[in-house]
N, C-alpha and C positions, 0 to 999 in steps of 0.2 A: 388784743386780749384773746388766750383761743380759751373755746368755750372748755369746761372740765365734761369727761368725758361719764356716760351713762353706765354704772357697774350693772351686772346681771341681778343681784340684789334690790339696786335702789329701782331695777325695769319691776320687779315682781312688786315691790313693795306700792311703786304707783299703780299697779292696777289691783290689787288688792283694795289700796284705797277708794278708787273711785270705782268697784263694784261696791263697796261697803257703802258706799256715799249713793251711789244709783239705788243700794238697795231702800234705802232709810227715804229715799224722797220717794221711791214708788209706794213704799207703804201710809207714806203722809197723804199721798193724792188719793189712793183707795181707802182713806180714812174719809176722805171728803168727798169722793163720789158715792161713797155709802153711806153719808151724813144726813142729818134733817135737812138740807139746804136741797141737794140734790136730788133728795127722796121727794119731797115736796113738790119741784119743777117737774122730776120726771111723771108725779101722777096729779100733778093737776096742772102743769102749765105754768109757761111765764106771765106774768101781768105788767101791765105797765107801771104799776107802783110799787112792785117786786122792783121791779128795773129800775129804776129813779131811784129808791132805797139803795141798794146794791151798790150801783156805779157813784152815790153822794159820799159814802163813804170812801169806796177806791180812790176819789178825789183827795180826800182828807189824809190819804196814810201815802198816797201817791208824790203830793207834792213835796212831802220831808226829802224824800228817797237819793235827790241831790244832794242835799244836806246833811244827811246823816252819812254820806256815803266821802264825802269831803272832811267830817271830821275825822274818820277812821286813821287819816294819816298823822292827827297830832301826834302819836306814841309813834310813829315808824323815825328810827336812826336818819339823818339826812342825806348816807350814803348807800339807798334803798333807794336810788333816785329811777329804777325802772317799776317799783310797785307802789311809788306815791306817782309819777304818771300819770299809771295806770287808773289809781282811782280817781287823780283828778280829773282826767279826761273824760273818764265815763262821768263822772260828777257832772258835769256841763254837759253831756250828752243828754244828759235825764232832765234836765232842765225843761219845765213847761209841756210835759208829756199830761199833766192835766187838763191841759186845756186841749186835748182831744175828748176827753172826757166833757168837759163844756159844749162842745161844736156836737158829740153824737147826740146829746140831753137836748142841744138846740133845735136839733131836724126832728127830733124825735118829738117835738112841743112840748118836754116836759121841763123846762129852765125856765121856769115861772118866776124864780128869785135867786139871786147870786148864790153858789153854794156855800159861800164864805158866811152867810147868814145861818145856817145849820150848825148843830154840836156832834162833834165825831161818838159816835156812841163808845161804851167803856170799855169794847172788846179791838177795837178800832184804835181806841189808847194808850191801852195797853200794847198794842203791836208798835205802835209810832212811839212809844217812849221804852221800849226793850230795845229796838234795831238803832237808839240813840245810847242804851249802853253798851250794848255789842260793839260798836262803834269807837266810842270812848276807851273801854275798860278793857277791851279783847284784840281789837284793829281793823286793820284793813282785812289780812288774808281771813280770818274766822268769818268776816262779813261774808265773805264771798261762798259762805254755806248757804245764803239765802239768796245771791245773786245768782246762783249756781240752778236754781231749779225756777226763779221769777223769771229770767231771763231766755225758760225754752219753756213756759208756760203753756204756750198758744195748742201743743198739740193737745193738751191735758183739757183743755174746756170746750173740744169741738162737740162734744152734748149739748150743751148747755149754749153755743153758739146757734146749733140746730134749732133749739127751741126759743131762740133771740129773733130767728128767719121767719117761723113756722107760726109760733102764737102771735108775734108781734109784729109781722111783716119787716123787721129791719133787714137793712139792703148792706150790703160792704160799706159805701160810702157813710152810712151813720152809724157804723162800727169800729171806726176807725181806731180806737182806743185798742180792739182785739185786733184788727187785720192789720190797715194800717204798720202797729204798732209791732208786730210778729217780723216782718224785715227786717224793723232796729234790731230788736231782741235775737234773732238768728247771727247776728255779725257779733252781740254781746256775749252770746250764747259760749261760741267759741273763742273769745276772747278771755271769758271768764275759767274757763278749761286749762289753757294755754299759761293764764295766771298764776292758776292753783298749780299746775305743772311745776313752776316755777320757783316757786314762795312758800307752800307749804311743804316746809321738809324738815319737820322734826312729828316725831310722832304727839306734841300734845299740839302743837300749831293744828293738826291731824284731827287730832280729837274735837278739838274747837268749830271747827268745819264743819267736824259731820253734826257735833248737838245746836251750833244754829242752824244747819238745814232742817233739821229734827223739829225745832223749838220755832222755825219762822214755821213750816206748814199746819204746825198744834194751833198758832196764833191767827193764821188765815181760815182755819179751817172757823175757829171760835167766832172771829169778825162775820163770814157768812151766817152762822148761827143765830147771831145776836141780830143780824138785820132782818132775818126772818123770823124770831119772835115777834124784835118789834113790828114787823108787817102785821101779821097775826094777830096780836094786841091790839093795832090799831083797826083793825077789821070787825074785831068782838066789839071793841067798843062804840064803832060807826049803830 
């Protein structure tokens, strides 16, 4: 089969796209490094039950991420057989990426009790039961608005990694969830590019894209929010 060849149109047209899409996620990240979450660490520090809050939930919206990311293919045609693949593979790639999340909470002495015994709080729920209808109702390629910026995350929290070293003494090795996890994520990274290259190519497929990248970083940014209420709340109340 030879490949169909790339008109000068549809070259303009992908990068058009994916500065619009790079635009929309660098605005989402500077929504949250300007946020209460970030304001907060940057002027007073990370604590150890900052941490333990934070990373309980990452657990909880963490472990769907296979799962949701496996349904996306119910609605794809069966002769889309290189973008169901695609997310099945990464599907089982994501598999048990929580349990790095377990192992840093374990060196760190703070997995006192299974985290399976916690309730994901409602901003945490809300992201876990949206990226399940994104999934369902939208597909595979729209997902990939949210793989698209999770997936090269790592450079975006090296603040807040600083102050994981600096206030909490964490070392690489009980990071592993950030570090660790930044490898996978560099080979996903460009996979997920590569993808969208590929599959999105109709302009509302397009538009799908960029308002989950939009609508996943509104939803992360809320999930840090709410764990640092509840930090906060529970601190008043101590």
């Amino acid at each position: 089969m030879t490949e169909t060849a790339v008109t000068p149109e549809a070259a303009v047209s992908d990068t058009a796209f994916f500065e619009e899409l790079d635009r929309v996620v660098a605005e989402g990240w500077a929504r949250i490094h300007t946020g209460p979450f970030y304001r907060h660490v940057r002027e007073h520090g990370a604590d150890r039950e900052l941490y333990r809050r934070t990373m309980c939930q990452l657990w909880h919206y963490i472990q769907h991420n296979p799962l949701n990311q496996a349904v996306a293919v119910l609605g794809m045609p069966p002769g889309r057989t290189h973008l169901i693949r695609y997310a099945v593979d990464h599907s089982l790639e994501e598999l048990g990426h929580e349990k790095m999340i377990e192992h840093d909470l374990r060196l760190a002495g703070l997995l006192d009790e299974p985290l399976s015994a916690s309730v994901p709080l409602p901003a945490t729920q809300a992201f876990i039961g949206w990226l399940y209808y994104v999934s369902l109702r939208q597909g595979a390629v729209a997902r990939m608005g949210y793989s698209y910026w999770a997936e090269s995350s790592y450079d975006q929290i090296g603040e807040l990694l600083d102050h994981l070293r600096g206030d909490l003494g964490l070392t690489d090795r009980s990071m592993s969830f950030f570090v660790a996890h930044s490898t996978i994520d560099a080979k996903h990274s460009d996979e997920v590019r590569k993808a969208l290259e590929r599959n999105a190519d109709t302009p509302e497929v397009r538009r799908q894209v960029i308002e989950v990248a939009r609508t996943s970083l509104y939803l992360n940014a809320a999930l840090l929010d709410n764990v640092l209420d509840e930090y906060l709340a529970s601190r008043s109340a101590a």
